[in-house]
N, C-alpha and C positions, 0 to 999 in steps of 0.2 A: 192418684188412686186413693180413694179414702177406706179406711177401717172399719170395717162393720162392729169388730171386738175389741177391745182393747182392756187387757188386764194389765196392773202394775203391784209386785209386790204381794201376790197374791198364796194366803199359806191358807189350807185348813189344816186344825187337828181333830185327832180322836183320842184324847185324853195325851199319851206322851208321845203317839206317833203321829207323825207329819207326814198325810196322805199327799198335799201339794204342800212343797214347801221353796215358797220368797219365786214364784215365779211371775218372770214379764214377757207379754210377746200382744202380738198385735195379727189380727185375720182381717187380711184386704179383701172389699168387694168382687165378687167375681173371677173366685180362684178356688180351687178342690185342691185341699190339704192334708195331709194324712197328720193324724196323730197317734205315733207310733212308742212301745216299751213293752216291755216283758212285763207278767202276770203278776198282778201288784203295784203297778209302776205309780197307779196315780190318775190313769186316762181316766175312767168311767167319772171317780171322785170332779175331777177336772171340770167334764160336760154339767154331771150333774151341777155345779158350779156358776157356770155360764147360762143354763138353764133354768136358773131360779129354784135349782129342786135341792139346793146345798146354799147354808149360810157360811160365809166366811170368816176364818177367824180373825184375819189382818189382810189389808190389801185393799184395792178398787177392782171394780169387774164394771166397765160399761159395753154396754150393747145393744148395736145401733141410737149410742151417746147417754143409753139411761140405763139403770141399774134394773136388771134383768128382775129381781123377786119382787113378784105379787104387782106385777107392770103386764095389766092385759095386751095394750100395745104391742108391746116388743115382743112379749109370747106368742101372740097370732099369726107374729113372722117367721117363729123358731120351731124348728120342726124334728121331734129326738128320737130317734127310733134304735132301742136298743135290743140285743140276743134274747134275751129274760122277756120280752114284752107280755105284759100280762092284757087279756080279754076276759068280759064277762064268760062263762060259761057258756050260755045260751047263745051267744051271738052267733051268729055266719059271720065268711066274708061280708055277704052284700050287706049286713047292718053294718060293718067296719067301716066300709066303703061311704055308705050313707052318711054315718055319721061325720066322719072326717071332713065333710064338708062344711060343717058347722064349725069347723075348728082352724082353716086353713081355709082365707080369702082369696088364696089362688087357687085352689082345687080346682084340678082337669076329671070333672067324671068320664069321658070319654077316653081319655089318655089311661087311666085306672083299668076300667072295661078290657082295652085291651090288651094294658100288663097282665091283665087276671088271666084272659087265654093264652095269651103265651107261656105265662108261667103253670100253665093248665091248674089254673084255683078253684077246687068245686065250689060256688060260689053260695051254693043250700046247705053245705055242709056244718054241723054245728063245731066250734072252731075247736072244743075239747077233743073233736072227733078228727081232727087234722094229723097227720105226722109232722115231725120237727121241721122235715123243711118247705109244707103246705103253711106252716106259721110264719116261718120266714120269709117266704113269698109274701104274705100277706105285707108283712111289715117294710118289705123293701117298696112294696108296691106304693102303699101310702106315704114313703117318705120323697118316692119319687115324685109322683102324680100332687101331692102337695105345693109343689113348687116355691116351697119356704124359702124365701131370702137369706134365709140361715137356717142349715140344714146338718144332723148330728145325723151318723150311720155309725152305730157303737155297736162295730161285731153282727149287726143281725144276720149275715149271710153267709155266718160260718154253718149253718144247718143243711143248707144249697149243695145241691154237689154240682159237683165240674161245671157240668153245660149251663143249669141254672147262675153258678155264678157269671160263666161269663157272658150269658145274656142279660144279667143287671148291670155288669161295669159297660156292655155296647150300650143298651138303653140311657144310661146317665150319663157318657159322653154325647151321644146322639140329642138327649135334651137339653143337656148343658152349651151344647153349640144354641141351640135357640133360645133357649131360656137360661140365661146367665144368672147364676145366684153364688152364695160362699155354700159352701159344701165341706163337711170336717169327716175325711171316712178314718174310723179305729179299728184295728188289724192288725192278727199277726200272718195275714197272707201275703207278706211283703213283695214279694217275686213277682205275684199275680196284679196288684194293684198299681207298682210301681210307676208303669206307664202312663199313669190317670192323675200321677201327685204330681202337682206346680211347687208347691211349697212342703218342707216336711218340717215336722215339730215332734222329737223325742223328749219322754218323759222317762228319769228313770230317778227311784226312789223320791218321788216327789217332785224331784228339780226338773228344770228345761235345761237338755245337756246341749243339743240340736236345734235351731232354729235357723232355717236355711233353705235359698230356692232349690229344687229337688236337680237342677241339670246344673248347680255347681258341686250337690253331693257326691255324683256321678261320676265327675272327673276329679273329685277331689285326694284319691286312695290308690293306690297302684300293687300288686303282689309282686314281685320277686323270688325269683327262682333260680336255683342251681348249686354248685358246689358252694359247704356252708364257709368254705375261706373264701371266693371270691365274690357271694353275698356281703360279708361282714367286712371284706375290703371297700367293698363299692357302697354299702351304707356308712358306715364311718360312726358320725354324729349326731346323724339323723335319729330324729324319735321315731319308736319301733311299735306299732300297735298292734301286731300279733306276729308270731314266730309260730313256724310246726318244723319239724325237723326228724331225718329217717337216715342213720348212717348218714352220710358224707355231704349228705344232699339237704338244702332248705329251703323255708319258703317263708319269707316274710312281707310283712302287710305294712308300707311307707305310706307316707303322701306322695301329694302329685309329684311329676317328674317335669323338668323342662325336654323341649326335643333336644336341646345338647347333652342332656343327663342320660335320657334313652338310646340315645347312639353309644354311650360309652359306657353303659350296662349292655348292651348286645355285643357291643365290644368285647366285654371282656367273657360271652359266654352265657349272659344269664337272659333267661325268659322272661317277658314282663305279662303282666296280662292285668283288667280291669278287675276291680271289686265293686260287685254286683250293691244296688241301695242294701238290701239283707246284708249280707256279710258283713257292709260297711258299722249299718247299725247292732249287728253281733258286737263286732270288734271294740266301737266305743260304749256299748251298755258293761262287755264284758273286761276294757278297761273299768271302769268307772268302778264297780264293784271291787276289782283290785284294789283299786286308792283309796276306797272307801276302809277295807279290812287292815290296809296296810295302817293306816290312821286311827282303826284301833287299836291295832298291836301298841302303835307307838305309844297312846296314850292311858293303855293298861299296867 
């Protein structure tokens, strides 16, 4: 499988803060990746990055093998569609629509058309005159029906409620089976998207903490429960990524378990249960900021 993307080393700054900082990772052909962190972390800087819409301050960024800025090529295959999207005022959908075509060599107008009724998009409407999520329609539309080889979904479809969302995550499974492209979605609707990520990539404060296929994250974390003595017997050694605790009773958040380890935690009484991709990614963004604080004490 070859790499549509490939960053090494890659920081930007904003004078002393390190929006991405010293990160590597690599986006295989023909995979939908979440790139996921809490508000701040660094995603949007990131895209903007890989997009040619951010110079970098140290590091390489190639995509699809050439350096993405002011590279019409590789633009016409990348496709960014972000929450914030700005249009002319004057425009409609159907000028969106139109125009996109000119932008995007695999443009499906007919595939568009009937995103736009499903997501019921007045298509005459001028787009100032839209609500939040008649614009996000819009935007998920074109990023769909674009059919970019490389395709950014930065948040647009947090303005969607329910049912709209979940008929943009059927739609781009549905064309993603036919038409295989890299696809980068950024979210914090982790729960809801889960099932659409191959690959997950966490950013927090700048860094890649996560970079990992999404069905080893899955089994990677296990929760433990029950009396907090025969938790902390049957953990022992083991490193602990989260702890809650209520009177007698606790719950902590381990790694995976072998099946010989889970028999002799039910053994002794305790409940095990999975940790959902969310949780997981709480748990090490909300280590992570620990060891970050802890590291300034030290060095104050």
């Amino acid at each position: 499988m070859s790499a549509v993307v490939e960053v090494e080393g890659l920081t930007r700054r904003f004078g002393s803060l390190a929006a991405v900082n010293d990160a590597t990772f690599r986006v295989e052909q023909n995979q939908i990746y979440g790139l996921l962190g809490r508000n701040g972390a660094g995603k949007t800087t990131l895209m903007q990055l890989l997009t040619g819409q951010e110079f970098a301050t140290a590091g390489s960024i190639r995509v699809f093998g050439e350096n993405p800025v002011e590279n019409a090529p590789v633009l016409q295959n990348t496709c960014f569609i972000k929450e914030s999207q700005k249009y002319p005022e004057d425009f409609q959908p159907r000028h969106v629509f139109t125009s996109a075509a000119w932008f995007f060599p695999h443009w499906d107008a007919d595939f568009a058309a009937r995103l736009a009724t499903e997501f019921r998009v007045p298509l005459t409407r001028k787009m100032k005159k839209l609500s939040r999520g008649q614009v996000s329609a819009v935007g998920v539309i074109v990023g769909l029906a674009s059919r970019a080889p490389l395709t950014f979904f930065d948040e647009p479809y947090l303005g969607l409620d329910a049912v709209a969302r979940q008929l943009f995550y059927d739609r781009l499974l549905e064309d993603f089976s036919e038409h295989p492209r890299s696809i980068i979605l950024s979210t914090h609707l982790i729960d809801e998207v889960s099932n659409l990520l191959e690959h997950v990539l966490v950013i927090d404060e700048g860094r890649i903490i996560i970079d990992a296929p999404a069905d080893d994250l899955r089994g990677s974390v296990t929760n433990v429960v029950g009396a907090a003595s025969a938790v902390d017997a049957f953990i022992g050694t083991r490193e602990v990524l989260h702890r809650d605790g209520i009177g007698g009773l606790a719950s902590v958040t381990i790694g995976a378990l072998s099946p010989a380890e889970q028999a002799a935690a039910r053994t002794a009484g305790l409940e095990l249960s999975p940790v959902s991709l969310q949780q997981l990614i709480i748990r090490r963004t909300s280590e992570n900021t620990q060891t970050t604080e802890n590291e300034m004490e030290k060095s104050a």
